[in-house]
C-alpha positions in Angstrom: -176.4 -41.9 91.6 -177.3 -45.7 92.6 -175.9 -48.6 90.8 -177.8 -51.7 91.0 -179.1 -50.1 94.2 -176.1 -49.6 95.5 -175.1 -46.1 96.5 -172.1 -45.6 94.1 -171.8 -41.5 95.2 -170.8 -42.6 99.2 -168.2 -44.6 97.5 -166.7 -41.9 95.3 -167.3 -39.1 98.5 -165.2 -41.2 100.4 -162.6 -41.6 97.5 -162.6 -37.6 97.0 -162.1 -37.5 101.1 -158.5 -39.5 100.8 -157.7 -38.2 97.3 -154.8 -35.3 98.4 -153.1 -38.8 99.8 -154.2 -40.7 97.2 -153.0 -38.5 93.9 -149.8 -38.3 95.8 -149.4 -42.0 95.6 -150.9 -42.4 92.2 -147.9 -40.1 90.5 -146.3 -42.2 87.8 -142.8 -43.1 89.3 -140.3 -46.0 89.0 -139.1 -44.5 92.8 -140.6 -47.8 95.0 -139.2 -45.6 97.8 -140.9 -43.1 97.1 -144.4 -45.1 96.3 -143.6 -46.9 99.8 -143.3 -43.2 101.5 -146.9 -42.5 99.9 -148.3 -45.1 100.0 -147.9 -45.4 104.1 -149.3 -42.1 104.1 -152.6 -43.6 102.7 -152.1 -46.9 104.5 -152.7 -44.4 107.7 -155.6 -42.0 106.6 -157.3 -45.5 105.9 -157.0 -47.5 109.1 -157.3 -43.7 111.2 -160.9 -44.6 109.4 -161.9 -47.8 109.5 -163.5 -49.5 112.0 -161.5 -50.0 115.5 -162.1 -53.9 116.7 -161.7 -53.7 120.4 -162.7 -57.3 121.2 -159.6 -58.6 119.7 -156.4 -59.1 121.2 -153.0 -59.9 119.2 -149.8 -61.1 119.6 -146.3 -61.1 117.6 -144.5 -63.7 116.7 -141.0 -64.4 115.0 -141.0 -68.1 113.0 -138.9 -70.0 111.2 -139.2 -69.1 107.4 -138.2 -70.0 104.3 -134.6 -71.9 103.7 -132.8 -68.9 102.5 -135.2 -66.6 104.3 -134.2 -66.2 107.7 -136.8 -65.7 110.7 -140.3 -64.2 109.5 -142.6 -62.2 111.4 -146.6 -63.1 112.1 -149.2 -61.8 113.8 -152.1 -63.5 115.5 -155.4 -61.9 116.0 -157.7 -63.6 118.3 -161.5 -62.4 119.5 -162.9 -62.6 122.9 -165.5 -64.6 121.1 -164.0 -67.8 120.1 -166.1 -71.0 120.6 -166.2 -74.7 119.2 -167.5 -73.6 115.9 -164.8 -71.0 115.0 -161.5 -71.5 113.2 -158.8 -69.9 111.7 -158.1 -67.5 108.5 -154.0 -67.5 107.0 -154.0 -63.7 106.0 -152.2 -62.1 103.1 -151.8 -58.4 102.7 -152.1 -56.7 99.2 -149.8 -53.5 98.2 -149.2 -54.7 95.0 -146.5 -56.8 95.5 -144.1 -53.8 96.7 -145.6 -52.0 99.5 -148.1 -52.6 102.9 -147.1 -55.2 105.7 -148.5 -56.2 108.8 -148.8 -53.5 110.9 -150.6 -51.2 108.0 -153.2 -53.8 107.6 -153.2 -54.2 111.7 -157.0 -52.6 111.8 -158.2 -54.9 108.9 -157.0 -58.1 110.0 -158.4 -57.4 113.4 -161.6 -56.7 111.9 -161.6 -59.7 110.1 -161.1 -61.2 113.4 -164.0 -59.8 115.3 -166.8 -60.5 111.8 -165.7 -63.9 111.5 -164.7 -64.9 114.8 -162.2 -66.3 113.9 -158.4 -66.7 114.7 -156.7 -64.3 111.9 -152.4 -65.1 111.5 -150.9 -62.5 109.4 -147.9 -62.8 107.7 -145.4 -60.0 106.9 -144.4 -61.7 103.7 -140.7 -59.7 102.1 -141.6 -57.7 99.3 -140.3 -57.1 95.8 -138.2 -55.8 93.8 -135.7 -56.6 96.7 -137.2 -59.8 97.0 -139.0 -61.1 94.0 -140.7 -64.4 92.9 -140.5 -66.8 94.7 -139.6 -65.0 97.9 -143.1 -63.9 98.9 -145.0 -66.9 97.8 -141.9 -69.1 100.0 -142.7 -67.0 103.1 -146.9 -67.2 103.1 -146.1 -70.8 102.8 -143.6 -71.1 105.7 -146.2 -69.1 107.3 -148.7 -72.1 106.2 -146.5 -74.8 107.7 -146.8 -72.8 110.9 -150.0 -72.3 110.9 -150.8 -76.1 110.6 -148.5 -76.7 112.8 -149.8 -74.9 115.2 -152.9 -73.4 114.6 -155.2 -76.2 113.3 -157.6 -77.3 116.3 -160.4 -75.3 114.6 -163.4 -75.9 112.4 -161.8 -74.8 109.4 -158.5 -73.5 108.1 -158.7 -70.9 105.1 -156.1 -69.1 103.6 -157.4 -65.1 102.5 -156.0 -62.5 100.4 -157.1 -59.3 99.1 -155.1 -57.5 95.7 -152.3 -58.7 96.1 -152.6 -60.5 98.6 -155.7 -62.5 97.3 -153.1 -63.4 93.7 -150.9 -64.7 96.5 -153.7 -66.5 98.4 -154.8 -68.0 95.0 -151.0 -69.3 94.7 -150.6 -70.6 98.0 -153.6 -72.8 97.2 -152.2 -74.3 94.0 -148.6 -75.0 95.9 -150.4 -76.6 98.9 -152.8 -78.8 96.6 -149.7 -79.9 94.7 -147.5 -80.1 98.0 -150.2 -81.5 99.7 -149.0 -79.1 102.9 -152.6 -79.3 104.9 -155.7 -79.6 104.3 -157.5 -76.4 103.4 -161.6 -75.9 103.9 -161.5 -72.8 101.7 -159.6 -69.9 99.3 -161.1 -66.7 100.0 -160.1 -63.9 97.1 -160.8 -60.5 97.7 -160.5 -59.1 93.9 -157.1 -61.1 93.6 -154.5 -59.8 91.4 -153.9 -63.2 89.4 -152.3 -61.9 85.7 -149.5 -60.8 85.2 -150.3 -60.3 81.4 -152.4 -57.0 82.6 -155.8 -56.3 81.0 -155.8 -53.7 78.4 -156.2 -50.2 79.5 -158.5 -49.7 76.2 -161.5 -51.0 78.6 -162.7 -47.4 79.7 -161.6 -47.8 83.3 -159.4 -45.0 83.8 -159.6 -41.4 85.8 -158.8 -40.4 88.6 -160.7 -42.2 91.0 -159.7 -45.6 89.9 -157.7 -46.6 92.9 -155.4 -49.0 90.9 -154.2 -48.1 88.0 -152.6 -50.5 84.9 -149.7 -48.3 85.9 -149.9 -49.3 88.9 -150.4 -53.1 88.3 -147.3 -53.0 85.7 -144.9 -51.8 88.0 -146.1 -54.2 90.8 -145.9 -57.2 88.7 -142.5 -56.0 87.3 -140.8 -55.9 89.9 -142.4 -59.5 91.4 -141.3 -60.6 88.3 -137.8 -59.4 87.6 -135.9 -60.2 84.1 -139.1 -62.9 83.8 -142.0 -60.6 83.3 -141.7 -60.2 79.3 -140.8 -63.6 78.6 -143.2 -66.7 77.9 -141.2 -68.4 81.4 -143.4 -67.1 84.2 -144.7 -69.7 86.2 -148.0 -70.2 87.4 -147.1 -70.2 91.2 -146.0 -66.2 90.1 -149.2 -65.8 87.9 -152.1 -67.9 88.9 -154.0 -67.1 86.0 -151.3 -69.0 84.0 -152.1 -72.5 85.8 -153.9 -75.0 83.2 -155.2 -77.5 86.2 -157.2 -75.8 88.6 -159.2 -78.9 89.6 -158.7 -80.4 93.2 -158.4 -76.7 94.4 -160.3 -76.0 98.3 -163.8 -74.2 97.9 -163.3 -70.9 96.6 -165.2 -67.5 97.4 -163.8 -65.1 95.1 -165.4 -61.0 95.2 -164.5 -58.4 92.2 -166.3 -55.2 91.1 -167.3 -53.8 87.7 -164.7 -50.6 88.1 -162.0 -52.9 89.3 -159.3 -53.4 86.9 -159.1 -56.8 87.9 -163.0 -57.6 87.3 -162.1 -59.9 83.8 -159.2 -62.2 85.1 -161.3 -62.7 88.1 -164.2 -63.3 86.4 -162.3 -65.6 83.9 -160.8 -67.9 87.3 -163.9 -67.6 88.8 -165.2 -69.7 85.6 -162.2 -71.6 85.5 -163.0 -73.0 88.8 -166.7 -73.8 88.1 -165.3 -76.3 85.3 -162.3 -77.4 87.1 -165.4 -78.7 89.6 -164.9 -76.6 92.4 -167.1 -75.3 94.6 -167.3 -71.8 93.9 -169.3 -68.9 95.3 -168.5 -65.7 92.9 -169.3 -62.4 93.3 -169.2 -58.9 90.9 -170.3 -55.8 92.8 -171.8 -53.3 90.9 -170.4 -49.6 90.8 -167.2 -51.4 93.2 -163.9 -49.7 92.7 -161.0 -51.7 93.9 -160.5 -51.5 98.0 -164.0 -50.0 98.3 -164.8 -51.9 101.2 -161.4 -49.8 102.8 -161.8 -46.5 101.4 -165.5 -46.3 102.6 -166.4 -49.0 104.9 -169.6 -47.7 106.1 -171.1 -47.9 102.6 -174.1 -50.1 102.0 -171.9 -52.0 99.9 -169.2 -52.2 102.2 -171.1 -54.1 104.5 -173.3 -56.2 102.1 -169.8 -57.3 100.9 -168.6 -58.1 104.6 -171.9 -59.7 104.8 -171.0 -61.8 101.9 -167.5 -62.6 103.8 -168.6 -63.7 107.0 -171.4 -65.5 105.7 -169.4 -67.6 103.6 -166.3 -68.3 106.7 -169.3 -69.5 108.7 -170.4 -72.2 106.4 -167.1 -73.3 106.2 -167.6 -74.4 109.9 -170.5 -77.2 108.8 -168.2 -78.7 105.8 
């Protein structure tokens, strides 16, 4: 079956390959533990299958973080490649909030690395419920602060998020633009998680090969949110979605796909942004489930979307 020409059946194969890990992980639980457990399980299967990067070297690092946050881990990915027109990409991890870290998105980071050529810093943000809003959001941007601190010889500076990580990105870049923390060349949101409100699971996206669920996205934002997730008090910086002034925000490049739960709140910022006057490069891939690019990186659409990626973190280098 194609959609839009895009071989939709390599995607699904590839989701039928991981399913025995993934339908372990997708069992309705209120157990994080136990979602962490399964979840790694995948996390594993996925980078034992995705492309190895070997022209990129890394590095550890422990940083200050936030006031009440103690020290806070990073990791610094840096191809063999680099020259004067390369810079570097702030990287946030999805897992909706409650799972995932550096080290299980060691083999996508690095990748990012080697496509882009560019400097990649990952940070192991803390994760909820054990540490909800604001924790996460204060330790990307203590990883920010480093970053500029150190890190900002480049071409360009952008901060990068996928899931959850991209709903994170997204609030980084309203806190810097009202912190005025450093100057950022771009936002790049890889089908960001942004609303908390959660679409309505009436849409028709459901079965069993939808790789995040509303369940899924309920509990995450849950337990990001704590004792504010039913209430009319959740602040933007939790919620991007929520934020009223998107103007002055960094050049955005923002993906989704048409069976990703997230497709209408990214769609909907996407628009947002156009308005607010930002320069915004928006894409919906057709027949994409969300993480296709992971599940089954040697799709056609896989690499038309890494295409896209690169492409854009390239032009960033003449603004």
């Amino acid at each position: 079956m194609r959609i839009g020409g895009i071989e939709l059946g390599v995607l699904r194969g590839a989701l039928r390959t991981a399913y025995p890990a993934r339908a372990r992980w997708s069992i309705p639980t209120e157990n994080i533990d136990l979602r962490r457990s399964t979840s790694g399980e995948l996390d594993r299967f996925l980078a034992n299958n995705f492309y190895e990067s070997i022209e990129v070297t890394w590095r550890d690092k422990v940083i200050p973080g936030s006031d009440s946050a103690g020290d806070l881990r990073i990791r610094v990915y840096t191809p063999q490649r680099l020259n004067s027109d390369s810079g570097t990409l702030f990287y946030i991890h999805g897992g909706g909030l409650i799972f995932s870290g550096i080290d299980t998105y060691d083999a996508r980071c690095a990748y990012w690395a080697q496509q882009s050529n560019s400097t990649v810093v990952s940070v192991d943000y803390r994760l909820a419920p054990e540490n909800p809003f604001p924790a996460p959001l204060d330790d990307c941007i203590a990883g920010l602060r480093w970053v500029r601190d150190h890190l900002t010889t480049g071409k360009y500076l952008c901060v990068v998020g996928d899931s959850a990580g991209g709903g994170l990105a997204a609030a980084v870049a309203l806190r810097n633009r009202d912190e005025e923390i450093v100057d950022l060349s771009a936002q790049i949101l890889i089908y960001p998680m942004l609303d908390h409100r959660n679409t309505d699971p009436k849409s028709g996206l459901t079965g069993p090969l939808i790789t995040w669920t509303y369940a899924d996205n309920a509990l995450g934002w849950d337990a990001y949110l704590g004792r504010t997730a039913d209430t009319a008090q959740v602040p933007e910086y939790a919620s991007p979605a929520l934020a009223q002034d998107l103007s002055g925000l960094p050049p955005t490049y923002i993906e989704t796909g048409t069976m990703d739960i997230f497709m209408s709140e990214d769609i909907d910022y996407a628009q947002r942004l156009i308005r607010a006057g930002v320069a915004t490069e928006a894409h919906v891939w057709n027949g994409a489930l969300h993480g296709f690019d992971y599940f089954a990186p040697r799709s056609r659409l896989s690499r038309i979307a890494w295409d896209a990626r690169c492409s854009y973190i390239r032009a960033c280098s003449s603004i």
